[in-house]
N, C-alpha and C positions, 0 to 999 in steps of 0.2 A: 394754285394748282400748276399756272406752267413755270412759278420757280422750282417746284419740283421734276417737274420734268425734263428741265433747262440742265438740271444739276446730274438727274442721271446721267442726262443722253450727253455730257460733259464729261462724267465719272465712265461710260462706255468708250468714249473717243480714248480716255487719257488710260485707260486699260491697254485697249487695241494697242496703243503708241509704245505705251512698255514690254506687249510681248514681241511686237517688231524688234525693238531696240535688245531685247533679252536672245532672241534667234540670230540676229545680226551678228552680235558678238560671240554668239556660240561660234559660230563661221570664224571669225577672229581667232578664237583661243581653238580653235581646227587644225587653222592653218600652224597657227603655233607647236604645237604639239606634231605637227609635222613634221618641222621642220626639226625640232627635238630627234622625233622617230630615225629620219631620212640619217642624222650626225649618229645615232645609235648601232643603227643597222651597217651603216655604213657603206663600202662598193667591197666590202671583202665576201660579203655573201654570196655563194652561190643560189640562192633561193629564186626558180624561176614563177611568176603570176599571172596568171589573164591579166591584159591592162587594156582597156578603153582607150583608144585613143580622141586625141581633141578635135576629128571631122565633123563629128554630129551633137558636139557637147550643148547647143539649142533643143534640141529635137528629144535625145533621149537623156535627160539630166538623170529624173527617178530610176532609171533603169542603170545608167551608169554608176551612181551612187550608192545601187543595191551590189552592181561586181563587185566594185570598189569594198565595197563593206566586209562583204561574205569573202574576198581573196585577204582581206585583214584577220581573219581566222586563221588560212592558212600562211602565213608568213608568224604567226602569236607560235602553232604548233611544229613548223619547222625552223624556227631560229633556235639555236642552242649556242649562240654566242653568252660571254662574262656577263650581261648585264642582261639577262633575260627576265629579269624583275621585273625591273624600269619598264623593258620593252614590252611587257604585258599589261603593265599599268597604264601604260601610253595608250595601246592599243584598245583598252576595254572602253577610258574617257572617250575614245573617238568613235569608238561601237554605239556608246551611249547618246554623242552627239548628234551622230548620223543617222540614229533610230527619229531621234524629236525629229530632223529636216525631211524623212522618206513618207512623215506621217503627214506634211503638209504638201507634198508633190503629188502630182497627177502622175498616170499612166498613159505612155505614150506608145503610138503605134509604129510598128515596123520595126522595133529596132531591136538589137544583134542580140543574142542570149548572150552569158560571161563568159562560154569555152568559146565562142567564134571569133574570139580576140585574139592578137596573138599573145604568146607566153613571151615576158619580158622580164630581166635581171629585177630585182626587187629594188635598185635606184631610181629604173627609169619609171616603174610603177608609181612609186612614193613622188616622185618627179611630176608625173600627170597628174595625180589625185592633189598633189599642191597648186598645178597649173588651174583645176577645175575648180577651186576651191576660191583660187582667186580671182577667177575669170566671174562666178557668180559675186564676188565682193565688187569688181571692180564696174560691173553693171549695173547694182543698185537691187539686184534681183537675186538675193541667195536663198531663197524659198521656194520661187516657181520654179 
């Protein structure tokens, strides 16, 4: 009886361990895709964003990640540059991403709604949202 329960609660740890390691890398291939996006879009754009800045990137992650998400809608419907394919396929993978990490983030108090940010050229946007991206890779912490 407790080799079967040794072997669950072993087969539960080693679950846990892979959707860690599966979310982790989602982060990874984030940042990647970003950084794809950011060479796409380019600095020819004129497309202005709410962009979060990185003051409170502790405090209101889920909330930042939700601007961030919802202002990737609006740059997917105002880019009309050559490669607006690509730049819509980028952007969905990374809708998609960002949905799995908002579904494991708390709500945090206090902080700013998306228009209370200011409007920023859509480099420096795609700029922070790669800063924040790595700032959670680079802590050990891209979930919470």
């Amino acid at each position: 009886m407790r080799s079967v329960f040794y072997c669950c609660l072993a087969l539960y740890i080693m679950a846990g361990i892979m959707a860690m390691t599966e979310r982790s890398n989602c982060v990874f291939e984030a940042v990647r895709d970003l950084l794809v996006l950011k060479t796409m879009v380019g600095d020819q754009s004129d497309i202005m964003l709410y962009c979060p800045d990185l003051d409170n990137i502790e405090i209101c992650w889920r909330e930042n990640l939700q601007c961030f998400n919802a202002e990737l809608n609006v740059l997917n419907v105002e880019f009309d540059g050559g490669s607006k394919q690509k730049v819509t396929q980028v952007i969905e993978r990374l809708k998609q991403r960002f949905d799995v990490h908002l579904s494991y983030l708390n709500i945090s108090k206090g902080c700013q709604h998306c228009e209370a940010y200011e409007e920023q050229p859509v480099v420096i946007f795609l700029g922070n949202l790669i800063a924040f991206m790595q700032y959670r890779i680079k802590t050990g912490c891209p979930l919470r």
